[in-house]
C-alpha positions in Angstrom: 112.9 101.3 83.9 108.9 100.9 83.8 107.2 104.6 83.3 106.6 105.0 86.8 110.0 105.1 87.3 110.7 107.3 84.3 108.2 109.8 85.7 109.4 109.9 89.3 113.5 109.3 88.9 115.7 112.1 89.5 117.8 113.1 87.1 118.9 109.9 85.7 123.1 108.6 85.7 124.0 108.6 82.3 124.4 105.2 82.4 120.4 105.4 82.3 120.6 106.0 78.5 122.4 108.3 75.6 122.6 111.6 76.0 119.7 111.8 73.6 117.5 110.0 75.9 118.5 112.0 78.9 117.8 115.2 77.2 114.7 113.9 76.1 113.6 112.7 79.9 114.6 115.9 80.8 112.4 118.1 78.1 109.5 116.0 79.1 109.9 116.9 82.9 110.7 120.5 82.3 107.4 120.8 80.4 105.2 118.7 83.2 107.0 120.9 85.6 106.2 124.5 83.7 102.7 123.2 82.5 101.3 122.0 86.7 102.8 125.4 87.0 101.2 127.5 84.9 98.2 125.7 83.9 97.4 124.5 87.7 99.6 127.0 90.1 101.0 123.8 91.4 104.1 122.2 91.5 105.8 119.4 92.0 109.9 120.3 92.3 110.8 123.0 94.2 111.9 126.5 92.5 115.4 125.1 93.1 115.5 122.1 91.3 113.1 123.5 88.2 115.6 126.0 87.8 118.8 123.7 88.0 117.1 121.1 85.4 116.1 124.3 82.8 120.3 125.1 83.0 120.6 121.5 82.2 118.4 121.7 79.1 120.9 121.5 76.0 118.9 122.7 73.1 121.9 122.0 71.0 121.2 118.2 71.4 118.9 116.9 68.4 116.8 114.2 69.9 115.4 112.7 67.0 112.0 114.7 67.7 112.2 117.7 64.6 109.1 119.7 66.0 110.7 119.2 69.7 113.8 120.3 68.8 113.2 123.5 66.9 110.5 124.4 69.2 113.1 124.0 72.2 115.5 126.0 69.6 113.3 128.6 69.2 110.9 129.4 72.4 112.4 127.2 75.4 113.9 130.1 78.0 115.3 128.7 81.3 114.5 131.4 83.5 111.0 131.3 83.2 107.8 128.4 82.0 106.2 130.4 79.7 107.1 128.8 76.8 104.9 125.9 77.3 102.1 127.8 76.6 103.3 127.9 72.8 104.3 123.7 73.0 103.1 122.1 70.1 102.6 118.7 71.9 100.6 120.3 74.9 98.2 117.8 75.0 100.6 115.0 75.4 102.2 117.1 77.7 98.6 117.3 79.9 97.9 113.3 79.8 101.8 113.0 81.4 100.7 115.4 84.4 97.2 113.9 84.8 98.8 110.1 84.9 102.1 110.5 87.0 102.1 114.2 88.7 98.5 115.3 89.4 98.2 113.5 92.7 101.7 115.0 93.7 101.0 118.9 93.7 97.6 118.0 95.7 
C-alpha cells in the first residue's frame, strides 16, 4: 500500500496490518478529519462516518508512539474535534491535509 492509498482507503481489513497499525491509520485520519474541520470549516467524510471512526478509536491500544498515545489518553473526546487543537504533532498533522485531503474539501 503506497501513501496514496493509505490516505484515501477506507477503514482498512485487518488483514491490512496489526491492530497497532490500524489504530494508528485511524488516529492519523481522525486528526486530518477534525483539523480540515476546524482549521478550514471543510470536510472530507461525512458527519456520519467521522463520528463512526472516533467510536472506533481505542485509546487503550499503545501504538508505539508515547506522546500519541497519552495525548489520545488524555484529550482525544469522540463526540467532538476539539482536541486537535491541543495535538502536539499539529504540524505533521497540516502537511497530511495539504498533500492528500486539501483538494478533496474544495
Amino acid at each position: 500500500m503506497d501513501l496514496e492509498q493509505f490516505f484515501s482507503a477506507e477503514e482498512p481489513q485487518q488483514a491490512w496490518g496489526s491492530f497497532q497499525e490500524v489504530e494508528r491509520w485511524r488516529r492519523i485520519r481522525v486528526s486530518v478529519a477534525a483539523y480540515a474541520y476546524e482549521f478550514h470549516a471543510q470536510s472530507f467524510m461525512s458527519d456520519a462516518e467521522y463520528d463512526q471512526m472516533c467510536a472506533l478509536v481505542d485509546t487503550s491500544i499503545i501504538t508505539n508512539n508515547a506522546k500519541l498515545d497519552k495525548f489520545f489518553g488524555e484529550h482525544f473526546n469522540p463526540s467532538t474535534g476539539q482536541w486537535i487543537h491541543k495535538h502536539p504533532e499539529l504540524d505533521g498533522i497540516k502537511q497530511l491535509y495539504e498533500k492528500y485531503y486539501e483538494e478533496r474539501c474544495q
